[in-house]
C-alpha positions in Angstrom: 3.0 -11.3 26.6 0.5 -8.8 27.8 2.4 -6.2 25.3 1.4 -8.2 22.6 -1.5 -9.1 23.6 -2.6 -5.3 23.6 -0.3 -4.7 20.1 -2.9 -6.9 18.6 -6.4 -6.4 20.6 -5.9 -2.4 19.8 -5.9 -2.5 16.2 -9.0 -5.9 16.0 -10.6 -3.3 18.9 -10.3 0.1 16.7 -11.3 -1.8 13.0 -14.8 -3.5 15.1 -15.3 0.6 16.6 -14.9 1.6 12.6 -17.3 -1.0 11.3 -19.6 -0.2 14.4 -19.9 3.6 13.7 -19.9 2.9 10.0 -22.9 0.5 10.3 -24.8 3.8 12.5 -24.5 5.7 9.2 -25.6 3.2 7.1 -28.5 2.8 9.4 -29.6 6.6 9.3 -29.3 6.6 5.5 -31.6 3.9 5.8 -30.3 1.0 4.7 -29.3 -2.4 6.3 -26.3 -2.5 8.2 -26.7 -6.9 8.3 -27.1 -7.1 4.4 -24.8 -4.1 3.7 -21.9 -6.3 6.1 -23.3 -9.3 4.5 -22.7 -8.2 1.2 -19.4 -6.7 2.2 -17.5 -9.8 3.7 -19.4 -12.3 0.7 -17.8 -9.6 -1.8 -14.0 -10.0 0.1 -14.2 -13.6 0.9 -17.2 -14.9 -0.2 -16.0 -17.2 -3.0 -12.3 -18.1 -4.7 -12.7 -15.7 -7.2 -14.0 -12.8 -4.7 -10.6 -13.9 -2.7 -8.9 -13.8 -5.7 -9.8 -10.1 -6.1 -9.2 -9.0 -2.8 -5.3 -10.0 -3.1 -5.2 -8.7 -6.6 -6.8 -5.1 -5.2 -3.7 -5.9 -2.5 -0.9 -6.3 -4.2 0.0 -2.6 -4.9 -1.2 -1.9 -1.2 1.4 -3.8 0.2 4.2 -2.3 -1.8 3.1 1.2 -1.0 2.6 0.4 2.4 6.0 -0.9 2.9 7.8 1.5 1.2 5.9 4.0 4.2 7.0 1.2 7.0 10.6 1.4 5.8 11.3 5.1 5.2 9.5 5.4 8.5 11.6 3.1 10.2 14.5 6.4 9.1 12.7 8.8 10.6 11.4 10.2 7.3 7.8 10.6 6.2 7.3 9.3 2.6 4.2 10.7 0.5 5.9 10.7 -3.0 4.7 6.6 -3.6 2.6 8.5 -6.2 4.8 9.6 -8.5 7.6 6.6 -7.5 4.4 3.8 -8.4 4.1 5.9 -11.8 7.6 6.3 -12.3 8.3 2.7 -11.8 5.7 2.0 -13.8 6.9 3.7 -16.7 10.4 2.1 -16.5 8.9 -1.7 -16.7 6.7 -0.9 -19.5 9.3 0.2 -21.5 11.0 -2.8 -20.9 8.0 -4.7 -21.3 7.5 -3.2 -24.9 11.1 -2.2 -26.1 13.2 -5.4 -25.0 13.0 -9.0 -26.5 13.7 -12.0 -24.1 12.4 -15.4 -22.9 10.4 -15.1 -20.0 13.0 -16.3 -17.6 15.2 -13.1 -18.8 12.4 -10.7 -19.2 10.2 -10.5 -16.1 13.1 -10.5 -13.9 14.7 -7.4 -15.9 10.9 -5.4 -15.9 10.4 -6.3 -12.3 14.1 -4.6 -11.5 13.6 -1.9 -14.1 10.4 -1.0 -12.3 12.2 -1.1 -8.8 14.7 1.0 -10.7 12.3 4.0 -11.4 10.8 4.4 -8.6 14.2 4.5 -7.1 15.4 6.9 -9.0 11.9 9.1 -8.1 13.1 7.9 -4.0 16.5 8.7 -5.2 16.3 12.5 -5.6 14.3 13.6 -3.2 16.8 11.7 -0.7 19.8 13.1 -2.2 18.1 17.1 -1.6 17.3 16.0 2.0 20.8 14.3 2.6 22.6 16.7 1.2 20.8 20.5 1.7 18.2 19.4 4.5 15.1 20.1 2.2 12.3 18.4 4.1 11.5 15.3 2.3 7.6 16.3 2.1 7.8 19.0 0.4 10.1 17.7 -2.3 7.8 13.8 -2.8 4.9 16.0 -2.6 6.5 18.2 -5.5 8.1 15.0 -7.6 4.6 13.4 -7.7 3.6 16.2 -10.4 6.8 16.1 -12.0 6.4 12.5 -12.5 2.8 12.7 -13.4 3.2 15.3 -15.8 6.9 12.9 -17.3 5.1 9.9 -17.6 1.9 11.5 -19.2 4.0 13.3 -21.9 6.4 9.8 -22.4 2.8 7.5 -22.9 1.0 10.4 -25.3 3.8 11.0 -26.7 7.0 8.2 -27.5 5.1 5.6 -25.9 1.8 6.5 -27.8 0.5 3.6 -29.2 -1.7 3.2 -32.7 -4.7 2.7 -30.7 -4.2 6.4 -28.8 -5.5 4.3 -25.6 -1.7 4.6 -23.9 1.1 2.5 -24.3 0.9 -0.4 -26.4 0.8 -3.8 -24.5 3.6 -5.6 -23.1 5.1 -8.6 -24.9 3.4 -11.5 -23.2 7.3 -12.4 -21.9 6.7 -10.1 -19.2 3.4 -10.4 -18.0 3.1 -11.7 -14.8 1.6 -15.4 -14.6 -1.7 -16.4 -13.0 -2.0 -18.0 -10.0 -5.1 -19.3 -10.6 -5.8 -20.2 -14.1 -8.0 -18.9 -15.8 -9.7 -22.2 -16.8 -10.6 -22.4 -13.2 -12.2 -18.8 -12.4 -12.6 -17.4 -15.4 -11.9 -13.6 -15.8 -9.6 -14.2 -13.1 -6.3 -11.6 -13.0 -4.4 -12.7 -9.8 -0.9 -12.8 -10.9 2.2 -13.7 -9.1 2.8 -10.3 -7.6 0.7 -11.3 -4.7 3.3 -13.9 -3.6 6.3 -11.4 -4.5 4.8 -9.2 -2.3 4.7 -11.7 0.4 8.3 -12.0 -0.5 9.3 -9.1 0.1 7.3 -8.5 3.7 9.6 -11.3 4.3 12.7 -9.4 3.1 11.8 -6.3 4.6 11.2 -7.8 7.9 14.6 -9.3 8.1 16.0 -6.3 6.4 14.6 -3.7 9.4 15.7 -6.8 11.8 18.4 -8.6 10.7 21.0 -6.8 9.1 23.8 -4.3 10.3 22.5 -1.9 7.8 18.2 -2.3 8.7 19.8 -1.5 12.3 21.8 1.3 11.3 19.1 3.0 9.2 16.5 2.2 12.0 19.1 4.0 14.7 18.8 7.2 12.7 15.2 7.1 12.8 15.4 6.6 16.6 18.2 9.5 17.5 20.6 11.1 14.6 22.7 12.6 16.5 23.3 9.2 18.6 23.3 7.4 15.5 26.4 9.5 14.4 28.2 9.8 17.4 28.7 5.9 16.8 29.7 6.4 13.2 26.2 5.8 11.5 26.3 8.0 8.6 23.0 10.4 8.6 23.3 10.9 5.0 24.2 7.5 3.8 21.2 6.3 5.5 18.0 8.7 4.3 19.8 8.2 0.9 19.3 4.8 1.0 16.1 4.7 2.3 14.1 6.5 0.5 16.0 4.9 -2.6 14.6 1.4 -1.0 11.1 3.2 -0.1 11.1 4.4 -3.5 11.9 1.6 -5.3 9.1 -0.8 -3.6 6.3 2.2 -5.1 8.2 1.2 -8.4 7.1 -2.2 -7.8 3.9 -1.8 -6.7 3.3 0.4 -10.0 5.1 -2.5 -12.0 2.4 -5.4 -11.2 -0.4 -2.9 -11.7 0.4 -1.7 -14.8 2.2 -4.8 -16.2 -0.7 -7.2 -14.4 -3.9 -5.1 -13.8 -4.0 -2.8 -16.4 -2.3 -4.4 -19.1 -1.0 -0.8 -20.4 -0.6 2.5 -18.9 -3.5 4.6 -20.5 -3.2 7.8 -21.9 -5.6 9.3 -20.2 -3.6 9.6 -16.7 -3.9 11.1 -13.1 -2.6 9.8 -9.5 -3.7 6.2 -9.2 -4.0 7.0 -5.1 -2.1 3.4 -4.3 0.8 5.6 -3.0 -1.4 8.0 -0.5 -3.2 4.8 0.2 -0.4 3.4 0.8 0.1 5.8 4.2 -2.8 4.6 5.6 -2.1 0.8 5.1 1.5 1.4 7.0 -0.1 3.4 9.8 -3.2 0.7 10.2 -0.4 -1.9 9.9 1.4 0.0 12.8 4.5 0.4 10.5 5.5 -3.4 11.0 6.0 -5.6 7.0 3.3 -8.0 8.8 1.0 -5.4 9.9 1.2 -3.5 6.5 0.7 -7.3 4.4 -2.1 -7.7 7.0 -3.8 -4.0 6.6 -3.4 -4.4 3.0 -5.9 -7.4 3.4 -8.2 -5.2 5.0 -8.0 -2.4 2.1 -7.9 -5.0 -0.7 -11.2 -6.4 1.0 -13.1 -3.1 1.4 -12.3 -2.6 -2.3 -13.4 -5.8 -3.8 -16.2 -6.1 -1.2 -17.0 -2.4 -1.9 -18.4 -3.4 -5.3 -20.1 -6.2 -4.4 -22.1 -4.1 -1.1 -23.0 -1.5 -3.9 -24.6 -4.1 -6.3 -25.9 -5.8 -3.4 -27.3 -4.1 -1.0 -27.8 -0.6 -2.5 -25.2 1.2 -0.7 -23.2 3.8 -2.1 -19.2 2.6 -2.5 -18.6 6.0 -1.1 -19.4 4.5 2.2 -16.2 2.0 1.8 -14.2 4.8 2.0 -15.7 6.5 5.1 -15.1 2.9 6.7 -11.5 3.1 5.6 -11.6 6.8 7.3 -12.8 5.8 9.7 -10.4 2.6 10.7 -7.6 4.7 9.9 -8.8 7.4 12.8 -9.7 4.4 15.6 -6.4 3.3 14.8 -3.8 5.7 14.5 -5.3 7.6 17.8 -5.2 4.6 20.3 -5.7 7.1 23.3 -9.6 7.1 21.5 -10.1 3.4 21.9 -8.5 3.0 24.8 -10.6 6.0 26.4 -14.3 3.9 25.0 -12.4 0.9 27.0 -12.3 3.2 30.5 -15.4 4.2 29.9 -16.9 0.8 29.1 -15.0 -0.5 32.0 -15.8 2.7 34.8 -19.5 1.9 33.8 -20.1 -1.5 34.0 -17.6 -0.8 37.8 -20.7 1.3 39.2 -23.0 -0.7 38.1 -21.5 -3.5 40.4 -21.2 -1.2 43.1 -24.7 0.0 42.5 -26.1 -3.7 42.9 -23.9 -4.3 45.7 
């Protein structure tokens, strides 16, 4: 219990330490810290549409973030969730455009031909790394450009539509449904990927905790050469994963293109979802629950972000020195925990002073 209990005061302990040092700066640059947090939290949560946007902003955040958690969980260190979210991307818009099904069909087959891309994008990278050793950073960090530059030659290029803007728009079969209707907040783009993604927090969980093959992959994270001496295949298993990892970029790239954007635009560069995506699985402590949590958080300093800018006259720029700055407090516990000896050394010479 008192394991726990620490698991979950650290991170609440390390977020209020970032919004604490954060509201310092906004104080120097002389501005209010009250009305800039004000404006922040009313922005996140102030109102149903406001919430609305916060678990819109989330949606590919949570993808991204689990598709860190779960090639983590191998003992491999994902940062190509760029180019797998733009691959993935590309593969449901083109069945968003190209096929012709009723709804019931056609989702279903964009949402697996996104997972499907950015698998394939997981899939090659895992295969040099399973197969020669090549240190899966360098080759995700190399397949983002190749799948930058791919996708931006297939939507200026085959894709192109009349407009020039992109891709044309996909058929209205395969656009994800509001949750909300419009009716009720108008302007209002929270789709169903934000319950998906819940989904699959869910599936992940009991994937990593549940199954013989979640253990096996998460025994060659712990010790390899363990793992095979008890006939866990090494190779098998980073395969695999960053095949999953890869394939939940593909999905976060599949609602944002599909449910945000309404088109990938022709005008293309690395959205940042998939390095984002690295900080919401270490904030989230690696854990489905943690990332769906610290995907909250992101999703809120976004969508609050805008509204503390028009607000309170702070610069947006300053949301992501907070994110920074939470992703520091959190990732290097031995920091907070030292400000807690400190805290607690002081206030125990203060007693022994009085006494």
């Amino acid at each position: 219990m008192k394991k726990i209990a620490k698991e979950i005061l650290l991170p609440i302990s390390s977020i209020f330490l970032a919004f604490l040092v954060g509201a310092v700066i906004i104080k120097v640059s002389g501005r209010s810290p009250f009305l800039a947090y004000q404006s922040l939290l009313m922005g996140g949560f102030g109102s149903l549409g406001n919430l609305a946007q916060t678990c819109l902003f989330s949606i590919p955040l949570i993808f991204t973030g689990l598709s860190v958690a779960l090639a983590y969980k191998c003992g491999l260190f994902n940062i190509g969730g760029e180019g797998q979210f733009l691959l993935g991307g590309l593969f449901a818009m083109a069945a968003a455009i190209y096929i012709h099904a009723p709804f019931i069909i056609h989702f279903p087959l964009c949402l697996l031909c996104g997972f499907a891309g950015g698998a394939v994008a997981g899939a090659i990278p895992g295969w040099l790394k399973a197969r020669y050793g090549i240190h899966e950073v360098i080759n995700t960090i190399m397949l983002n450009w190749i799948c930058l530059n791919f996708v931006t030659y297939i939507v200026n290029g085959p894709m192109r539509s009349h407009s020039g803007l992109g891709t044309p728009e996909p058929l209205k079969t395969a656009v994800p449904p509001l949750i909300i209707p419009d009716s009720l907040i108008p302007g209002n783009q929270l789709n169903i990927g934000f319950i998906i993604a819940i989904i699959f927090v869910l599936l992940v969980g009991f994937y990593l905790s549940r199954t013989v093959q979640g253990y096996e992959l998460k025994a060659v994270g712990l010790n390899p050469m363990a793992a095979e001496y008890g006939g866990i295949s090494i190779s098998k298993n980073i395969f695999l994963a960053l095949c999953l990892a890869g394939g939940l970029s593909g999905l976060g790239g599949t609602f944002y293109y599909l449910g945000d954007l309404g088109r990938i635009p022709s005008t293309l560069s690395f959205p940042g979802y998939g390095f984002e995506g690295i900080a919401v699985a270490l904030v989230g402590k690696l854990d489905p629950l943690g990332v769906f949590l610290a995907s909250l958080l992101f999703g809120a300093l976004e969508s609050g972000g805008i509204f503390m800018q028009l607000n309170a006259n702070v610069p947006k720029d300053l949301v992501t020195i907070i994110q920074g700055l939470v992703i520091i407090f959190v990732i290097a516990p031995g920091l907070v925990q030292s400000v807690f000896n400190w805290y607690r050394g002081k206030k125990e010479r203060e007693g022994f002073e009085y006494s």
